[in-house]
N, C-alpha and C positions, 0 to 999 in steps of 0.2 A: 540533582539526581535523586533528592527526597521522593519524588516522583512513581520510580520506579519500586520501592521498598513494597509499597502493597504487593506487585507481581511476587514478590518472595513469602510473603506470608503463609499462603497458600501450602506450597513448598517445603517448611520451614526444616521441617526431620529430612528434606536430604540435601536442605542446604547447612546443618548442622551435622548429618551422620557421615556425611558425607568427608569433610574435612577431617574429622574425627579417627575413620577408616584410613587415609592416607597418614596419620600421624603414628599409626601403628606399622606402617608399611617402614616409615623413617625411622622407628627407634628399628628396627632391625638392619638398617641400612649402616645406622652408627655402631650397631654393636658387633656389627660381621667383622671390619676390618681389627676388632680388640680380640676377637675368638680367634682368629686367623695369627694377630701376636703371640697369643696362648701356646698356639700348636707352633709356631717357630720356636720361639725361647724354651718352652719345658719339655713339649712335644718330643720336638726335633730333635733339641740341644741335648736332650737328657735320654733320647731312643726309648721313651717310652710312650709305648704301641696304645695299652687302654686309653693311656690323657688322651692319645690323638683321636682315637674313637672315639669317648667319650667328649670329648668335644667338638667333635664329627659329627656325631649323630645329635648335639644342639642345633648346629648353625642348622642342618637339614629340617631341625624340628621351627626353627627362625624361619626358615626360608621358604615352610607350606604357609605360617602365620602370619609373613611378609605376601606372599600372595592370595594368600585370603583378603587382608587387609588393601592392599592394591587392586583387585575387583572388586570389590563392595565400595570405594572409593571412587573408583568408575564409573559405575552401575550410577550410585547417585548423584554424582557429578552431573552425566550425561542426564539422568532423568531431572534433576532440577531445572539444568538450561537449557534442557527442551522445552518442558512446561510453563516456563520461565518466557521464551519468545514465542509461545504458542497463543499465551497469553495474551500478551503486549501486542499479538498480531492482531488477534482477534477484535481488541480495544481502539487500535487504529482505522482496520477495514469500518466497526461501526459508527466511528467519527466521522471518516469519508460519507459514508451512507447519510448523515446528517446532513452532512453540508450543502449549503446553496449552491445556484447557478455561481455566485460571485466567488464565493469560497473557494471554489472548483477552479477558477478563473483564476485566481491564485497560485496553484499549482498545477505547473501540468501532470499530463498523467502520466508520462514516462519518469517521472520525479516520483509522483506517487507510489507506481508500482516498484520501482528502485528503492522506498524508505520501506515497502510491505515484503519487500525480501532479502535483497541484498542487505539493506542497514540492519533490517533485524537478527539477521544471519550473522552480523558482525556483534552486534551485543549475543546472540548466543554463543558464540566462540568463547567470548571474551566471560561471563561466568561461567561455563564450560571447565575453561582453564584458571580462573581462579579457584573453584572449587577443589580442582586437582591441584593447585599450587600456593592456593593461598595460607596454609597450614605445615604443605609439605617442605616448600623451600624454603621459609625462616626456621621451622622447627631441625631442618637439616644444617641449615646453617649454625645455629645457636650448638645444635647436639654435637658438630662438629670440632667447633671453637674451644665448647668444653674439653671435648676431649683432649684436643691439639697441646690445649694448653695444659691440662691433667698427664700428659705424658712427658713434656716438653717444654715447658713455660719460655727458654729462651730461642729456642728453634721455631716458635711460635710466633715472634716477635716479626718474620719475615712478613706475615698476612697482614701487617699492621701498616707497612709500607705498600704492599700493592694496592689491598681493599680500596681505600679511600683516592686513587688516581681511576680504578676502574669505575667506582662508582663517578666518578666528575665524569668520566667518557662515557658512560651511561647516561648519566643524566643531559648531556648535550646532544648525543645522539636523539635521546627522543625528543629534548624540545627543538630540534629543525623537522622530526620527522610529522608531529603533529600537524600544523597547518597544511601540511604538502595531502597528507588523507582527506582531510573536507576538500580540498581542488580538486582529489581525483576523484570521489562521490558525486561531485558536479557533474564533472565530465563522463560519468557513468550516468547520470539521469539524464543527458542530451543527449545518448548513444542510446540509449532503450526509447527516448522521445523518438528519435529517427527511424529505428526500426517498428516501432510501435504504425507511424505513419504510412511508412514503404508499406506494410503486409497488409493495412486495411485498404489501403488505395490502390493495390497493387495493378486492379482493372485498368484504371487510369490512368498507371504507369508505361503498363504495356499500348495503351490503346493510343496513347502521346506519344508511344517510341521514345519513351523518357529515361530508360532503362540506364544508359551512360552514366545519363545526367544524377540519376540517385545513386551510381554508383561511387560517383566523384563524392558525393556530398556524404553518403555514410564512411568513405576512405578519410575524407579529412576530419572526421568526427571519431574513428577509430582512434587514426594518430594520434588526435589531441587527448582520448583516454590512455594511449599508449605511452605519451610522454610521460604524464603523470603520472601515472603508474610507476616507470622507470623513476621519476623523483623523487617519488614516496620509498620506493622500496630500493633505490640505491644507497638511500640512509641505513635502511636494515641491512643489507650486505657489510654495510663495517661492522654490525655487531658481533657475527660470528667467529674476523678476523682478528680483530679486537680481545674477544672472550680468547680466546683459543691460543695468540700471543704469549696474554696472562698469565695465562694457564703453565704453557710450558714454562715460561719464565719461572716462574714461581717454584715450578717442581723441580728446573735444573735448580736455582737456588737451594732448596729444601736438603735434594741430595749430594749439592758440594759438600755443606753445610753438616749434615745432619753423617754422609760419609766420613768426614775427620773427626766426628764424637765418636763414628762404634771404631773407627780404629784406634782413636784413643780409649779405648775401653770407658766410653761415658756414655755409651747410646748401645741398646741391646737393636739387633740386627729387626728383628721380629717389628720393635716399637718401631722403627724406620721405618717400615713397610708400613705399617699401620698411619702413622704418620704423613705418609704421602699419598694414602688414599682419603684421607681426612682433612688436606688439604686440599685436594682433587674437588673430595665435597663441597667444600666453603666454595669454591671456584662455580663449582658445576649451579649451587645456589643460587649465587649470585645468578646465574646465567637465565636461571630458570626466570627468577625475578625482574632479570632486565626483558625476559619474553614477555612477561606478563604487560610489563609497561609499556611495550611497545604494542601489544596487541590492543592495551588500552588506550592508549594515543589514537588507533583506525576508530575501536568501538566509540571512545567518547563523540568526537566528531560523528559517527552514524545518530546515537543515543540524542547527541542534539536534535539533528534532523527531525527524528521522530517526535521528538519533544514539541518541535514547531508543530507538525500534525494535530499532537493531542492538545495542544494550551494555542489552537488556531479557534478564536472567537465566531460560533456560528452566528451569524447574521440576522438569520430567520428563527425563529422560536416558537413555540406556545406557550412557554414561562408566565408571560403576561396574559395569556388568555382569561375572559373572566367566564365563557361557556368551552370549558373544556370537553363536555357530554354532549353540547346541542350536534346535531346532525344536519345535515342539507336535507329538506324533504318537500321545497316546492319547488325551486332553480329559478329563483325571482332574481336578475343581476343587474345592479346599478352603478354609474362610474360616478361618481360628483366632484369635476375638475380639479380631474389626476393630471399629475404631469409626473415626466420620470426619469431619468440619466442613468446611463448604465456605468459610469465613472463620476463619483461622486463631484470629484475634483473640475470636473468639466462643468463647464456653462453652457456646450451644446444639449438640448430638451431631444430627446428621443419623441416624446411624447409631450404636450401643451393642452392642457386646460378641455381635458376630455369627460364630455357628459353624456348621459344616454342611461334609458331602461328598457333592458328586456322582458316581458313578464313571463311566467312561466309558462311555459308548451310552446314560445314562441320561437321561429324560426328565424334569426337573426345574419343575414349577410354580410359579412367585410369587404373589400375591393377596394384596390388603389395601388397605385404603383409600386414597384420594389422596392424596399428601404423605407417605406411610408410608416410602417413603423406599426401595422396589421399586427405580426407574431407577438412584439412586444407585449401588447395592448391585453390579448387573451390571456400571456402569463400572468398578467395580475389577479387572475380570479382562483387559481390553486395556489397562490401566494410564491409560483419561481422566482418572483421576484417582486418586492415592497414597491409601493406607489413612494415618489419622494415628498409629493405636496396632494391634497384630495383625499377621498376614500374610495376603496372598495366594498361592496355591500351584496352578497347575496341573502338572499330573503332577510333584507332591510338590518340584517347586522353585519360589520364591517369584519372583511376576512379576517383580522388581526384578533379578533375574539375568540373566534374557531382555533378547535387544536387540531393542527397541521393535519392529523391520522383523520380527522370527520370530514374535515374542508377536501379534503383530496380525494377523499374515498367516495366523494359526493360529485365529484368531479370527474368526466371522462374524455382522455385526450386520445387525438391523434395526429403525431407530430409531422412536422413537414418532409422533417428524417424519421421516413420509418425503419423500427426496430426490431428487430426477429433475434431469437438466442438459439443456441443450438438446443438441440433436442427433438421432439418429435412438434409435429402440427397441434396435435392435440395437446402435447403440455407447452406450448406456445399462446394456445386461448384459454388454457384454464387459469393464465395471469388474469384474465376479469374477473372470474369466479373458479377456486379453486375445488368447489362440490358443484361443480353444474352437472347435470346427468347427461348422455346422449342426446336425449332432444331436444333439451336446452341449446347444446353445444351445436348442434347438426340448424339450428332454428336461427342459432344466431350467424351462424356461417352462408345461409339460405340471404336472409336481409342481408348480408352483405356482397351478397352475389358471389359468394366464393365455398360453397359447396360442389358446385359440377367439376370445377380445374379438381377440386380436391379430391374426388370421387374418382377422376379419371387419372389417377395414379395408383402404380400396383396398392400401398401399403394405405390407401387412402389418410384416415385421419391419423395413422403411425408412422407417415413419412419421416423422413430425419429431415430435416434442414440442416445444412451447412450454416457457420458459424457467421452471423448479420443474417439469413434467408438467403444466401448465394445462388443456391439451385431456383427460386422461383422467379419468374419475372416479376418489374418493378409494379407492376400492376397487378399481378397476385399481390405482393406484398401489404401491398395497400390494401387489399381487399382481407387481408388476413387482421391486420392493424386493425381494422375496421371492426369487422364482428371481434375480435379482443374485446376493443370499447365496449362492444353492445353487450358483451354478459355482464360486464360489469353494473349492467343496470343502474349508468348514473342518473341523476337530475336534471345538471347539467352537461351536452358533450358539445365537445370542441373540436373541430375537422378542422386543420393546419395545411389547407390547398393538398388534400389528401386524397384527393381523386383526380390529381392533375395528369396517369398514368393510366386509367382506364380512360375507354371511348364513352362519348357522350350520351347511347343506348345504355350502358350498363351505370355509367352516373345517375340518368334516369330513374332506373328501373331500383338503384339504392337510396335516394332520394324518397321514393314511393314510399319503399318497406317503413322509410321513420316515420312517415301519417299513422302505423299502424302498429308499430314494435313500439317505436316511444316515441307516444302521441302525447304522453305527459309531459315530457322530457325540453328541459331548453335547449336546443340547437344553435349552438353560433357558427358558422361558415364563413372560413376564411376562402377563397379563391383568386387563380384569375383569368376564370374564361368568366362571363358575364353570365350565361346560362346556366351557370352553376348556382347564381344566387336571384334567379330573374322571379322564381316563384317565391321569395322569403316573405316574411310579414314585414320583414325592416332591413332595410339595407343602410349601412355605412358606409358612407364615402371619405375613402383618408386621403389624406395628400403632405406628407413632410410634418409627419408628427401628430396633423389637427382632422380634426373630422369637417371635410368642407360640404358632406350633404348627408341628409338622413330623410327617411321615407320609403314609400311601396317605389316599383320599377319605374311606373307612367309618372311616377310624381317625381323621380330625380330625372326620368328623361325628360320632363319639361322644364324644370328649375334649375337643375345642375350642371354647369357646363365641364365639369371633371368626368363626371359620370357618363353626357353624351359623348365624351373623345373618347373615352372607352369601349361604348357601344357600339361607335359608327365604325373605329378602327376594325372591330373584331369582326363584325356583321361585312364589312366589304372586304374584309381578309377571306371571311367563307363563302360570299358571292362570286368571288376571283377563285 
């Protein structure tokens, strides 16, 4: 938990003033039930009126300084353990943002977003309530003891017999209560996984008539948080029966006991009182203490979780880069017999012994069956994912020398899942260039043939899109994803069958625009209608991992027999 000490630094005056302010709140708490002795024994016993006032008008002058002291105790409490997991969120969300595809692959993202709120919500609780308790309840305890014993030394004697069984029942209660919290944080991150999934798919849900069936399945995922739950926190339920038992026991105890002294004229009435609310305290302390530990029992389990987050080993790096500064600026891309697994541990090859160069301004075609292992192959060049054997090289130095921010930034994709965020259309493409002017923006939207849909909405380029681009069809979408990329003004762009949603007129007619917006620009095109890649300079042909043909069109339709079943299927699919 060394770990965590920096997030306090920060902080440190109101995680020092803090505790501080509450210890002023408890010397007045010890000293009320001796003032209140005062006014029994001399007050009372003796009818005189000024003692009473004048030790009246202390406790009242205690009782503003005790709540002074008790909000400024709060105040910084709270603001330490907010700042506190505000921190610590912050520090995780940019770990995430670090991470690779496989890192990612690691954890799901209902886990994720579970340790980015809930767990942190549980360590901020949990200094929250130390701050408020960490000073106040032993200081209350000790100031109590003193006292107890300072009026009573043998009457005292009785806390000496409970203390030590409460605390064993305390200490047993938290250690079953611990492991049972990390089961139910589990079972909290497969119930934010499930809902996470239902609301994104939800299309899908309904258009399947699946709606039962994910009802079934988030029900039995509820339960299993609901059991757990109840596990965990039927342990806390003895604590309060337990505490509270104690308690009474102690205080009948106190005034059997402490009744046959003032009748024996050996205990003034006053000090009794006093006495049994000093008692009361030791009790109430401990109780506080046993809150503490049990709340630390949930947070530590959280505090783990997160732990794995931040000391989760990124994968990809530029640590090792030795041109940290070089830039992409021709989009020269060469593979020299990559091969790749997407699970280390496996011996099945995604990818086998892949070679090929593209030079710059070249238009390069992919094509080949499903699962051929196409998407793969392009993540290697913004480095989503490391080659296991080969290199990758654009402009003849191997990505692993670039630092991640030049290689990327050099680099312009368009995924096969396109991606829209909420907001407006326009701060949707100013992700490629976030100062492009209007006609920049209107120029880049034009080459991707997605100016007219755009235009032909009230709010034009200030549309809202729904959260993914809901409102637009899948074909706008694409066209939007598209000129994204194109203000990005990379070197290299990569089209991830990203026009498989627009008709083969307006494919066309966005194909054209790149002779002419970025004529410089390397072009790699994944597809799979065969037209989409029939004018390229080079075409790749994959087949289960390996590239079985490369060359212009007329040159794999005479050599390639992958590439002609390709052709002839598609070509008498559209003669039919």
């Amino acid at each position: 938990m060394k770990q965590y000490l920096k997030y306090i630094k920060p902080y440190l005056v109101s995680f020092v003033v803090g505790p501080l302010l509450m210890i002023v709140e408890v010397l007045g708490e010890v000293l009320m039930p001796y003032f209140m002795s005062l006014i029994i024994n001399e007050g009372v016993a003796n009818r005189n009126v000024s003692y009473i006032v004048g030790i009246g008008l202390t406790m009242v002058l205690t009782a503003f300084i005790m709540m002074a002291g008790g909000i400024g105790g709060a105040y910084f409490g709270a603001k330490g353990a907010i700042s506190f997991a505000a921190d610590v969120r912050r520090d995780v969300f940019l770990k995430i943002q670090k991470f690779s595809f496989a890192n990612i692959d690691k954890f799901s993202t209902g886990s994720l977003v579970t340790r980015l709120t809930n767990d942190i919500t549980q360590m901020q609780n949990l200094v929250n309530m130390a701050l408020r308790m960490m000073l106040r309840a032993p200081g209350m305890l000790i100031g109590a003891i003193i006292m107890a014993f300072g009026m009573n030394p043998r009457l005292a004697l009785v806390i000496l017999v409970v203390g030590p069984l409460l605390a064993l029942a305390i200490f047993c209660i938290v250690r079953v209560a611990f492991p049972r919290f990390d089961i139910m944080q589990k079972k909290l991150d497969f119930v934010n996984s499930g809902i996470q999934e239902a609301l994104t798919n939800v299309r899908v849900i309904k258009s399947f008539v699946r709606g039962n069936y994910e009802e079934e399945k988030f029900s039995r995922a509820n339960d299993d948080l609901k059991e757990a739950s109840l596990n965990a926190f039927r342990v806390m339920i003895l604590m309060m029966p337990v505490m509270t038992l104690a308690m009474n026991l102690t205080v009948l105890a106190v005034v059997w006991f402490g009744g046959k002294q003032v009748i024996a004229g050996e205990m003034l009435v006053g000090d009794l009182t006093a006495f049994i609310t000093y008692i009361t305290q030791i009790l109430m302390s401990l109780m506080m203490l046993s809150m503490v530990l049990l709340q630390s029992s949930r947070a530590i389990a959280s505090a783990r979780r997160v732990q794995e987050v931040l000391n989760e080993t990124i994968d990809l790096t530029d640590d090792q880069a030795r041109y940290k500064n070089l830039e992409v600026r021709r989009g020269k891309i060469e593979f020299k017999n990559v091969s790749f697994r997407y699970y280390k541990d496996n011996h099945e090859k995604v990818l086998e012994n892949i070679s090929f160069v593209a030079n710059p301004g070249e238009i390069v075609g992919i094509i080949g069956s499903t699962g051929c292992g196409k998407t793969s192959l392009v993540q290697m060049i913004p480095r989503l994912y490391d080659a296991d054997e080969g290199e990758v090289l654009v402009d003849d130095v191997n990505v692993r020398e670039y630092s991640l921010y030049h290689l990327r930034n050099g680099v312009g994709m368009v995924l096969q899942k396109n991606v829209l965020f909420s907001g407006t259309i326009e701060e949707n493409l100013l992700w490629g260039d976030e100062k492009a002017s209007e006609d920049v923006l209107s120029a880049a939207a034009r080459a991707a043939q997605a100016e007219d849909f755009i235009n032909s909405f009230i709010d034009g380029y200030d549309t809202e899109l729904g959260q993914g681009g809901v409102n637009v069809s899948g074909g706008q979408k694409q066209r939007l994803c598209i000129a994204r990329a194109l203000l990005k003004k990379p070197k290299i762009l990569i089209l991830d069958d990203s026009t498989s949603a627009v008709d083969t007129a307006t494919e066309s007619r966005i194909r054209e625009s790149f002779s002419t917006s970025l004529k410089d620009t390397t072009k790699v095109i994944i597809a799979q209608r065969i037209t989409s890649v029939m004018d390229a300079d080079r075409i790749l042909v994959m087949d289960e991992g390996k590239i079985v043909g490369e060359g212009k069109h007329m040159e794999l339709l005479k050599s390639c027999e992958a590439y002609q079943e390709i052709y002839y299927s598609q070509m008498d699919k559209e003669a039919s």
